[in-house]
N, C-alpha and C positions, 0 to 999 in steps of 0.2 A: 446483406444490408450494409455493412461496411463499405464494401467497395462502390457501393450506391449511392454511399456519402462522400466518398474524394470529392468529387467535382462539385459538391451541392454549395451553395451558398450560403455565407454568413448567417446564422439566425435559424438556418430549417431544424425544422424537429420532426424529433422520429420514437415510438412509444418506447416506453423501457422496457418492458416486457417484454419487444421484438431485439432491443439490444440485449439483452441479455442473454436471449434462447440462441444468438449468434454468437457468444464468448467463446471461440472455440479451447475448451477446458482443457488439459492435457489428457494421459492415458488414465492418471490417476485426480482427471476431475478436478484440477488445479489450475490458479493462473496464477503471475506475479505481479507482486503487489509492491510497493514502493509510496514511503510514506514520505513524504515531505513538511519539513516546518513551513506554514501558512504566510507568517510574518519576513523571516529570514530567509527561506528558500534555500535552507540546507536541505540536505536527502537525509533522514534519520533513518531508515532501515530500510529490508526486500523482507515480504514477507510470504506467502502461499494464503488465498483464499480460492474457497469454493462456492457455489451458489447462495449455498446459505449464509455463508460468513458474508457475502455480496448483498443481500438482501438483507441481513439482521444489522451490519454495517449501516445502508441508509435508514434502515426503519429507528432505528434510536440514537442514530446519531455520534458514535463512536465506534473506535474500530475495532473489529471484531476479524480474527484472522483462522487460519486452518493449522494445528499445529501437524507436521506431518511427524515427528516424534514419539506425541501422545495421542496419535488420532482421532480428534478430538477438537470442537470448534473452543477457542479462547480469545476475551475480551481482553486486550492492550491493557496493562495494569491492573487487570482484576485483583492481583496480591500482592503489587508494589506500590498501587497507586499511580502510577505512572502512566495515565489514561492518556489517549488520543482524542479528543472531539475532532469531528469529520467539519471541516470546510464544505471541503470539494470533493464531490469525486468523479474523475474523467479515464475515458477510456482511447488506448493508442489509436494509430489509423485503421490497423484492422485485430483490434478487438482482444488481440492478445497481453496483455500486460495493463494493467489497471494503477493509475494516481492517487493517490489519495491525499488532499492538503492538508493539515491541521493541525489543531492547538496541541501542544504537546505540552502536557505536565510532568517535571520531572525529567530526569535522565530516559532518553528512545532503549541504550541497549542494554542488555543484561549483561554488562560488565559496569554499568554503573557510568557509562560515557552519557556525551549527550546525545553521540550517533555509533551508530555502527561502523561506519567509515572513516575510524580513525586511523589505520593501516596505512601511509604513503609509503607510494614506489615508487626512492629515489633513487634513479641506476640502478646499480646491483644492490641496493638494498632496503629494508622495511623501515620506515622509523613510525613510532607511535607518535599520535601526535594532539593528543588531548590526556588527562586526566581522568580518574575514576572521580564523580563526584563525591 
């Protein structure tokens, strides 16, 4: 179904149900996931979902991720507060790696930043480059 949409034109639609049953999941049933602020278009974290986190995701509206840790589906801020509302969410050209836009409340990582990609590498070396808030 992907590759049946390279070429397709601006505007075509194609059921979700058939994009989804193409998400090719990893071994462990995984894709990645990559949150984005809606507004500023920073990248606030990579995360792992799997079908259901993909489906509970749009059905209410906030994101909902795989933790592969606790294995275990968990909702973005369920005990920080630090909730995601879902914009958008789009999928690569072939299916593998999933966008998600959105409103971000609060600090993305759990260091208390506002993203996870505060790590620059300059040369040979790391520098931090935001704040805990």
């Amino acid at each position: 179904m992907f590759k049946a949409l390279e070429d397709a034109a601006a505007g075509t639609r194609t059921a979700l149900a058939a994009a989804l049953e193409q998400i090719p999941f990893n071994n462990e049933g995984l894709v990645p996931a990559i949150a984005q602020d809606m507004a500023s278009r920073e990248v606030l974290m990579l995360a792992w979902m799997n079908r259901d986190a993909l489906e509970r995701t749009l059905a209410e509206g906030y994101a909902c991720y795989w933790s592969r840790s606790r294995q275990t589906l968990w909702r973005k801020g369920e005990t920080s507060g630090h909730l995601q509302r879902l914009h958008e969410l789009r999928l690569d050209c072939d299916g593998d790696a999933v966008l998600l836009l959105v409103e971000q409340t609060g600090p993305a990582c759990h260091t208390n930043r506002p993203s996870c990609f505060y790590l620059l590498v300059e040369g040979n070396q790391v520098r931090v480059t935001s704040e805990p808030a």
